[in-house]
C-alpha positions as CSV (number, residue, x, y, z in Angstrom):
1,X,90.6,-77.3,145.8
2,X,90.5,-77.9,142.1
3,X,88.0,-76.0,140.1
4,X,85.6,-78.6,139.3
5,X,85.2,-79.0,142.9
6,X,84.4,-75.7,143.8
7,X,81.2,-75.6,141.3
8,X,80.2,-79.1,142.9
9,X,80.4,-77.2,146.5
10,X,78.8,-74.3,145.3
11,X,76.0,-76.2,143.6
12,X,75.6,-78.2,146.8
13,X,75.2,-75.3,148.8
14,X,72.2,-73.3,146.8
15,X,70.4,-76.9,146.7
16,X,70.8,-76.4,150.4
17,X,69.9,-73.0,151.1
18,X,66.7,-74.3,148.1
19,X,65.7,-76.7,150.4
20,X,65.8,-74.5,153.7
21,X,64.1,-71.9,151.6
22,X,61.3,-74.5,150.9
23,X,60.8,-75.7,154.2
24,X,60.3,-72.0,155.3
25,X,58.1,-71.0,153.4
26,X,56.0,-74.5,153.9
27,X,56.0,-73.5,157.6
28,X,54.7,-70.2,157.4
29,X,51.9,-71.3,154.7
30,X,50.8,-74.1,157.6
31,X,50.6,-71.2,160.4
32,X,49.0,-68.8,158.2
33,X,46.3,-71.2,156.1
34,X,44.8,-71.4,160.0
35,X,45.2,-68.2,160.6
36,X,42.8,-67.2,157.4
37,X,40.2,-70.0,158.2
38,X,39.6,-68.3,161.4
39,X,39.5,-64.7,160.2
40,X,37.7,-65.4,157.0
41,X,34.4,-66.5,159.3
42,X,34.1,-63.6,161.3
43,X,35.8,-60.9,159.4
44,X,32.6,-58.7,158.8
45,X,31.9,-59.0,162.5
46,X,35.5,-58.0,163.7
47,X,34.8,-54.9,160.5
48,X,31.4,-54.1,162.3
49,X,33.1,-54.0,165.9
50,X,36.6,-52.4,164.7
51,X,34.4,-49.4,162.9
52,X,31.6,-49.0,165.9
53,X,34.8,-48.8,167.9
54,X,36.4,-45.8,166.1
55,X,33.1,-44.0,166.3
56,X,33.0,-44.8,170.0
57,X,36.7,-43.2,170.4
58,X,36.1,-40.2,168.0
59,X,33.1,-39.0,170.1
60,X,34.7,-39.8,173.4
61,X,37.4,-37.7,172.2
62,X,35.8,-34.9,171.3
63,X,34.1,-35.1,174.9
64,X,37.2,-35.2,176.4
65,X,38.7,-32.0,175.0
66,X,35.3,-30.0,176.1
67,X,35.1,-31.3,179.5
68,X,39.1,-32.5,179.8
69,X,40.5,-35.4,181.3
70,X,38.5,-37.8,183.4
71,X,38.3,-37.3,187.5
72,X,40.7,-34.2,187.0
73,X,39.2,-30.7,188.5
74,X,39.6,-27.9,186.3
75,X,38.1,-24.0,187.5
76,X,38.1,-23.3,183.9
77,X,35.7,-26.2,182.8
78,X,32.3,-25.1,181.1
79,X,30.7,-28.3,180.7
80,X,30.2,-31.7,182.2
81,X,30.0,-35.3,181.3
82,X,26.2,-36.4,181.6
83,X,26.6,-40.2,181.0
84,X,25.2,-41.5,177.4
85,X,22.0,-41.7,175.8
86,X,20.7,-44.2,173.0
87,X,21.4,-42.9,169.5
88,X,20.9,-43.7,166.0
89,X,23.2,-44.2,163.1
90,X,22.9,-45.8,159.5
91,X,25.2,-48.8,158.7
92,X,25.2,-51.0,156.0
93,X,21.9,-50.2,154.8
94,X,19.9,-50.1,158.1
95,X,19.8,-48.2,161.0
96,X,21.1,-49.1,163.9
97,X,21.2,-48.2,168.1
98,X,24.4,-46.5,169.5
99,X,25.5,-45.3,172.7
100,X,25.7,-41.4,172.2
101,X,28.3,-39.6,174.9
102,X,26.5,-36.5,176.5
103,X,27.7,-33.4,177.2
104,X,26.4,-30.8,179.3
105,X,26.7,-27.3,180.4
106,X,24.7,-24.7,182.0
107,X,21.9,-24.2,179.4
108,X,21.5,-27.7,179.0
109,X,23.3,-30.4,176.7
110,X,26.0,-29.4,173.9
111,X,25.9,-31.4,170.9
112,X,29.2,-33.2,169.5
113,X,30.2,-32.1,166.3
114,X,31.5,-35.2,165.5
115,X,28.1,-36.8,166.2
116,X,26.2,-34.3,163.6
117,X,28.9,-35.0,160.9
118,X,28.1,-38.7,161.4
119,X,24.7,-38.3,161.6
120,X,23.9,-35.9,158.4
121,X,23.9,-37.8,155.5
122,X,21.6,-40.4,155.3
123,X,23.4,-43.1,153.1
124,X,20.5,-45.4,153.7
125,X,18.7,-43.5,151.0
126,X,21.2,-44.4,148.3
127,X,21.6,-47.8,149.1
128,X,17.9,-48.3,149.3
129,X,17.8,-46.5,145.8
130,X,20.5,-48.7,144.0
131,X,19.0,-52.0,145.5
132,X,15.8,-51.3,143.8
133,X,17.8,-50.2,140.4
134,X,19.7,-53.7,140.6
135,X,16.2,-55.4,141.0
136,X,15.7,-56.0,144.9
137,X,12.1,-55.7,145.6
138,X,11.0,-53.4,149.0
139,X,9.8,-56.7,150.6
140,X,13.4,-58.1,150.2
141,X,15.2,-55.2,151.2
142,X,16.4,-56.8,154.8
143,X,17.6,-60.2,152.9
144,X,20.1,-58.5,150.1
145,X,21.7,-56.4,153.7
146,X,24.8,-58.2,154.9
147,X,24.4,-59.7,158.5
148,X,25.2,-57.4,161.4
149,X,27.0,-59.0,164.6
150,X,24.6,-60.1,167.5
151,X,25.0,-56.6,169.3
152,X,23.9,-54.4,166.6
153,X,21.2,-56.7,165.0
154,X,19.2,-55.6,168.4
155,X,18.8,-52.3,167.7
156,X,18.0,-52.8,163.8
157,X,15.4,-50.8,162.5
158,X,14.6,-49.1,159.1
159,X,14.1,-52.2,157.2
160,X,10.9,-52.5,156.7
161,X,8.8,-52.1,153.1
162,X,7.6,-49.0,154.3
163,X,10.4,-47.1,154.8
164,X,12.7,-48.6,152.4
165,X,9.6,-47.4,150.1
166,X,9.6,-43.5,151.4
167,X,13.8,-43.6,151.2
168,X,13.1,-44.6,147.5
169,X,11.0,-42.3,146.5
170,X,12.4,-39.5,148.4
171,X,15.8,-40.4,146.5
172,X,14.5,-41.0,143.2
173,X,12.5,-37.6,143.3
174,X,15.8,-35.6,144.3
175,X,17.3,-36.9,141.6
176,X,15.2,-36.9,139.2
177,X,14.8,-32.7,140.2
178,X,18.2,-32.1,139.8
179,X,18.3,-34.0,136.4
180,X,15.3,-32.0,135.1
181,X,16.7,-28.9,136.0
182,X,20.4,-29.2,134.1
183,X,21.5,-26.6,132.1
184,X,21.2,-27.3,128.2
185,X,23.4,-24.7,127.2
186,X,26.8,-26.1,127.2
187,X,25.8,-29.0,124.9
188,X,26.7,-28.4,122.0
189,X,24.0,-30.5,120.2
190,X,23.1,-30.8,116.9
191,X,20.7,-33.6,116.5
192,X,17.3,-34.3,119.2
193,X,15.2,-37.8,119.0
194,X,12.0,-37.8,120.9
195,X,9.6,-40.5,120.9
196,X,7.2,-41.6,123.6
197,X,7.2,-44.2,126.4
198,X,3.7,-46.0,127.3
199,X,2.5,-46.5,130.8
200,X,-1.0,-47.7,130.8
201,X,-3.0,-44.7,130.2
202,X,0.0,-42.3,130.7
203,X,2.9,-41.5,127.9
204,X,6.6,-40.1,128.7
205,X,7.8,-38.3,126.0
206,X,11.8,-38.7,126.0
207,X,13.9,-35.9,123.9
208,X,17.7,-37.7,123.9
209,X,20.5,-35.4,122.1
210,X,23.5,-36.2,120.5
211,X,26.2,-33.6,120.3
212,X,28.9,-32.6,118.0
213,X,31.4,-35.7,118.7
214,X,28.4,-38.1,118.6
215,X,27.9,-38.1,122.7
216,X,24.5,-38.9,123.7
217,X,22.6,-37.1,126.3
218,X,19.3,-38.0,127.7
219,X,17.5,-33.8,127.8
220,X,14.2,-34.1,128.9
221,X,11.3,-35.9,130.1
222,X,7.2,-35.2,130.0
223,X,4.4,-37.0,131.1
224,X,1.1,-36.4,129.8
225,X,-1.9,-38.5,129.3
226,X,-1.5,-39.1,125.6
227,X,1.3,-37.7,122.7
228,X,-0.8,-35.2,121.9
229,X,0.3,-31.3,120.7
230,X,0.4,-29.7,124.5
231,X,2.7,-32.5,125.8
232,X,4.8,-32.0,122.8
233,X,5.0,-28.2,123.0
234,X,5.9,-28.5,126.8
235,X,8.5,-30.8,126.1
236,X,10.4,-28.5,123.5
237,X,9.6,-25.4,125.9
238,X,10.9,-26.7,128.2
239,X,13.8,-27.8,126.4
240,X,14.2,-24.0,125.1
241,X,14.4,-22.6,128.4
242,X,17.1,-24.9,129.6
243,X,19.5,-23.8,127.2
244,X,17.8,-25.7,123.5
245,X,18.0,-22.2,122.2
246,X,16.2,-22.3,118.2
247,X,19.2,-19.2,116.3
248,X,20.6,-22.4,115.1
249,X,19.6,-25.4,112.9
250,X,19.3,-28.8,114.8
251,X,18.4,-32.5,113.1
252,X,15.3,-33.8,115.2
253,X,14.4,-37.2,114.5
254,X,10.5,-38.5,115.5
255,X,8.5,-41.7,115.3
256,X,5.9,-40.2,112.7
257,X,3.7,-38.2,115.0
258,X,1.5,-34.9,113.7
259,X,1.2,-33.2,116.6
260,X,5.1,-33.8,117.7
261,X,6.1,-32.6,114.1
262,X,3.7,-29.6,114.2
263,X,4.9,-28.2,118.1
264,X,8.9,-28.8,116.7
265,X,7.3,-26.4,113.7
266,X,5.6,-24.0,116.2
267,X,8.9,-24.1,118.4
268,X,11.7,-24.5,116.0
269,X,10.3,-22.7,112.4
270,X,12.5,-23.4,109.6
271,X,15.9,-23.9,112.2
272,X,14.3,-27.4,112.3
273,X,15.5,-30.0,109.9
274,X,12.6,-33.2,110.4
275,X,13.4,-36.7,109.8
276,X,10.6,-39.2,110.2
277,X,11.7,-43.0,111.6
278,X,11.9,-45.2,108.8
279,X,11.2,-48.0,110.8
280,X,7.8,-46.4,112.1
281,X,6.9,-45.3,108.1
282,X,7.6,-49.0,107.4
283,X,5.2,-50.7,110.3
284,X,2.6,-48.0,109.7
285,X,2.2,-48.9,106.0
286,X,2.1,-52.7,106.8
287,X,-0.7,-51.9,109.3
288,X,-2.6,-51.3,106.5
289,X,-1.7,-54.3,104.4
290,X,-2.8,-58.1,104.7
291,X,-0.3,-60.6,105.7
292,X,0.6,-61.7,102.2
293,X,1.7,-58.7,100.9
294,X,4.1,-57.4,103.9
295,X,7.0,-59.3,102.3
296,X,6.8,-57.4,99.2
297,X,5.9,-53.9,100.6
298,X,9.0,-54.1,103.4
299,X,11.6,-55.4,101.0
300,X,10.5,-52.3,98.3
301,X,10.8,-49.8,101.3
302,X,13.7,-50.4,102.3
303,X,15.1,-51.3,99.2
304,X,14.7,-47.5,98.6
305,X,15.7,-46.2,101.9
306,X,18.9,-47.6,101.0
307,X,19.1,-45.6,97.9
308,X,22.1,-42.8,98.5
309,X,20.2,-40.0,96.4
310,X,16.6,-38.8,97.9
311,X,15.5,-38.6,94.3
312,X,15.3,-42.2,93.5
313,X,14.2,-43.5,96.9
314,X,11.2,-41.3,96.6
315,X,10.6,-42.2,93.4
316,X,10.9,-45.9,94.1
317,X,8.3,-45.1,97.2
318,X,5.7,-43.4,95.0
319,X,5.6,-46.3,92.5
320,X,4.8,-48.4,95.3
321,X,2.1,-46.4,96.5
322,X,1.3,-46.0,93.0
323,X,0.7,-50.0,92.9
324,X,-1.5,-50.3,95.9
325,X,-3.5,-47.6,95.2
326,X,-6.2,-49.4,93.8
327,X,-6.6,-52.6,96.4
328,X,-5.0,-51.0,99.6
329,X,-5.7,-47.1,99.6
330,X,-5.0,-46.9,103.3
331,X,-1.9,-48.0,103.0
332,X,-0.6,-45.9,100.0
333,X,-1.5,-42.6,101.9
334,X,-0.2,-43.9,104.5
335,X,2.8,-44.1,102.0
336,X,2.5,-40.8,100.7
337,X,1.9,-39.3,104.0
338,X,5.4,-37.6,105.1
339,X,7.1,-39.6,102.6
340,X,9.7,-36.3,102.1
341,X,10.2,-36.0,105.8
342,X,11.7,-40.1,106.3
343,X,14.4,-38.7,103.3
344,X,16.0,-35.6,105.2
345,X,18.9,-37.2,105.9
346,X,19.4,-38.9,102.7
347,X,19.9,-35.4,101.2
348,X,22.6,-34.3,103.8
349,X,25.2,-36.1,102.8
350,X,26.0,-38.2,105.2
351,X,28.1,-41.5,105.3
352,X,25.8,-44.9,105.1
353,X,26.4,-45.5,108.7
354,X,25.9,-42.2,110.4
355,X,22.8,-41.7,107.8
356,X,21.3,-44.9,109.2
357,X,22.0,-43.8,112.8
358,X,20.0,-40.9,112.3
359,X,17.3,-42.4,109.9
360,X,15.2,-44.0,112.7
361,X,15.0,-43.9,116.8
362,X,16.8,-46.6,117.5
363,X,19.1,-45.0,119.4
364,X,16.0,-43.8,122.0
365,X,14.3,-47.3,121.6
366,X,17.2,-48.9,123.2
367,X,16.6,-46.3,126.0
368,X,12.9,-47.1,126.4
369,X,13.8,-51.0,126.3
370,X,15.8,-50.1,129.0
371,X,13.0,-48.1,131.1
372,X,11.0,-50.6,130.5
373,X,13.2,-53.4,132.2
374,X,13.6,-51.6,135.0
375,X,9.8,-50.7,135.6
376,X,8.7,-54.2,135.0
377,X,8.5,-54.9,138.2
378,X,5.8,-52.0,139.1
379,X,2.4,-53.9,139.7
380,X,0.1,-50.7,140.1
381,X,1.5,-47.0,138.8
382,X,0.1,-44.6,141.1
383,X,0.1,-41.2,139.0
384,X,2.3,-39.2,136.9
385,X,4.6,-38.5,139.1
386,X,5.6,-42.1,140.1
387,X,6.3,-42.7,136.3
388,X,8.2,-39.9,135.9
389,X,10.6,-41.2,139.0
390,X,10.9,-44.5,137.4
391,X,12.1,-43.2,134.1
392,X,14.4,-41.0,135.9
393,X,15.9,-43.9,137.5
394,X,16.0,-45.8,134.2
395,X,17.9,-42.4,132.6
396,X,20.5,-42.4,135.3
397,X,21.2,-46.0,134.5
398,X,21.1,-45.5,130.5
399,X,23.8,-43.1,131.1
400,X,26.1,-44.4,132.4
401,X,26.4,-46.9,129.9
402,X,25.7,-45.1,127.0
403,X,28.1,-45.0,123.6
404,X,28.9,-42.4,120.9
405,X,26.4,-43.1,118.0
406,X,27.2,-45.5,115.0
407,X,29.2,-43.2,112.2
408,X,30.2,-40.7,115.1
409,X,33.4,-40.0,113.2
410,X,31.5,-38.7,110.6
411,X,29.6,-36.1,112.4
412,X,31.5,-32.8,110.7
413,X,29.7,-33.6,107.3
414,X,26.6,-33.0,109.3
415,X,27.8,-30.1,111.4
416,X,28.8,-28.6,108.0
417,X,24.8,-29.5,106.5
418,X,23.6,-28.4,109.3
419,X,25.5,-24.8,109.0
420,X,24.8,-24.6,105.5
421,X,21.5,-25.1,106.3
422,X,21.8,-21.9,108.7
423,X,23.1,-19.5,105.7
424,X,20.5,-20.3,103.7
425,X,18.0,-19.5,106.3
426,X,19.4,-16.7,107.8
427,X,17.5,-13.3,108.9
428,X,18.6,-10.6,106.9
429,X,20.0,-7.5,109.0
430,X,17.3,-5.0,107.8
431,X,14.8,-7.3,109.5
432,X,16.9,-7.7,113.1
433,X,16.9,-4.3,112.8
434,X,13.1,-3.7,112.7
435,X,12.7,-6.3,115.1
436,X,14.6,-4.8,117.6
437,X,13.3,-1.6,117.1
438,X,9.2,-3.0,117.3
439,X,11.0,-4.8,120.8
């Protein structure tokens, strides 16, 4: 056989073994396509019987090596079968009824290990908790659950709005107790923006940190009936005995108010560098302006907030409080009020980006817009306490998705400010000396 007739032979014989190939695998994708249709309709049943199943063998197991094998005497057998008895376990969201295998011995029944492993965590309680999180009202709890085969669906229970209710709050409260009770100390923070959250008559003050490498970390919550000096104060002491310590100088950023700026004073002393929000210095003064002149009075503002040297924005800012003086008063002390405290950061040195990142509260509004989509759908608060659940909720959410701050890879230059601002202030021996002496 020549050559050329080998490669025809050869050729003829993988556009064979092609076509075999083809045909094959054709075949198989007609028995299996079937085979898919008729799985795919009741594969969360044949999952539901498959796993009630295991649980069924695992317990009859267990019973087997206390009482040993069935219709076999033994002299050295303890215990007995005693039949079954109706027990409960959580599945997908709900409880349901299950055959419980009994043991018993001669002080009465002996309880399956097996069982109390299955039966000790309640996941119910953090499925109910992330349904409402994702927006699931209580009344809709049994709708967003996934069906349950015939069998089980009988014995459903735990569905209702009233105990999907009490598994919420029982699991928001636990977390929100563990959350308030994390230790501060490892953190190494250097800058602390508070501002309040409104609840009808009720205000949650929110402290959220940001640490050396520009992580952000939600601290602390309180609740108090307005943003007055003894919420404040509470707020920081608390903050103080979780590991906040004041030996060191930390940035804290505020919306503007007197009696938050004068507990951080009380709490802090001079370890407390004070920025006031821009933003808030900008809608207060406009709150004391007509319509007509806002457009003038916000484009001046921030044309000097932009300024890079604290000198000139504040002199920019007193010439326009100088100008409204005469026809607006309120709003040029408004101006004037604080005016050095919204230009601490200008003097630290900071790059434009990092400077405006800690210039205002944005960074805790986005948090509050957040707690406030979550709680929107609350009809009626019921107390402190519920609001303080909510917001916990909202935090464990805000989290999880929050990023390092705008200008995070500029935080040394504030590290270093902050540091330098420590020398200046620091206590001079001879007076650590009395004061441990008087202690």
């Amino acid at each position: 056989m020549g050559k050329t007739a080998r490669k025809t032979k050869a050729r003829e014989e993988v556009t064979v073994a092609g076509a075999e190939g083809s045909l094959v695998r054709n075949v198989l994708a007609q028995l299996v396509l079937p085979l898919a249709e008729l799985v795919r309709g009741d594969l969360r049943e044949l999952v539901h019987t498959l796993g009630m199943q295991a649980i069924a063998s695992m317990l009859e197991q267990e019973r087997t090596e206390l009482c040993g094998e069935r219709y076999k005497h033994s002299k050295e057998r303890q215990v007995t079968r005693g039949g079954s008895t109706a027990g409960r376990l959580t599945l997908g969201g709900r409880t349901v009824q299950v055959r419980r295998p009994r043991v018993v011995g001669h002080d009465g029944e002996v309880a399956l290990e097996t069982w109390k492993q299955l039966a000790a965590k309640d996941p119910m309680s953090d499925r109910a908790y992330e349904q409402m999180v994702v927006g699931v009202s209580t009344r809709k709890y049994a709708r967003s659950l996934e069906p349950l085969p015939a069998k089980l669906a009988e014995g459903e229970r735990s569905t209702s709005k009233s105990t999907v209710s009490r598994k919420f709050v029982a699991a928001t409260q636990a977390r929100l107790n563990e959350w308030l009770g994390r230790d501060l100390s490892a953190l190494d923070l250097v800058g602390v923006f508070i501002d309040g959250l409104h609840f009808q008559d009720d205000v949650v003050l929110v402290a959220l940190g940001v640490d050396s490498s520009g992580n952000k970390h939600v601290l602390g919550l309180w609740e108090g009936a307005t943003e007055n000096g003894a919420a404040c104060s509470a707020l920081l002491s608390d903050l103080q005995h979780r590991g906040l310590r004041a030996d060191r100088t930390r940035l804290f950023v505020i919306d503007g108010s007197k009696a938050l700026r004068s507990a951080i004073r009380d709490a802090y002393g001079k370890r407390a560098l004070v920025q006031r929000c821009q933003v808030h210095k900008v809608r207060n003064v406009l709150g004391h302006l007509p319509k007509e002149r806002h457009t003038h009075a916000r484009n001046a503002m921030r044309q000097a907030y932009k300024s890079r040297k604290p000198d000139n924005a504040k002199k920019l800012l007193l010439n326009l409080a100088a100008s409204l003086e005469s026809k607006h008063p309120g709003a040029a002390a408004s101006l004037r009020e604080g005016l050095d405290e919204t230009l601490t950061v200008m003097g630290l040195g900071l790059s434009p980006t990092l400077g405006r990142s800690f210039a205002t509260t944005n960074p805790i509004e986005n948090f509050n817009g957040n707690a406030r989509h979550l709680a929107r759908r609350v009809k009626r608060w019921r107390g402190g306490s519920m609001i303080l659940r909510w917001v916990g909720a909202a935090v464990a959410e805000a989290e999880a998705g929050f990023r390092r701050l705008k200008g995070y890879r500029d935080m040394p230059a504030l590290v270093a400010a902050l540091r330098k601002h420590d020398e200046k202030h620091q206590t001079p021996r001879r007076e650590l000396d009395h004061e441990k002496n008087a202690a």
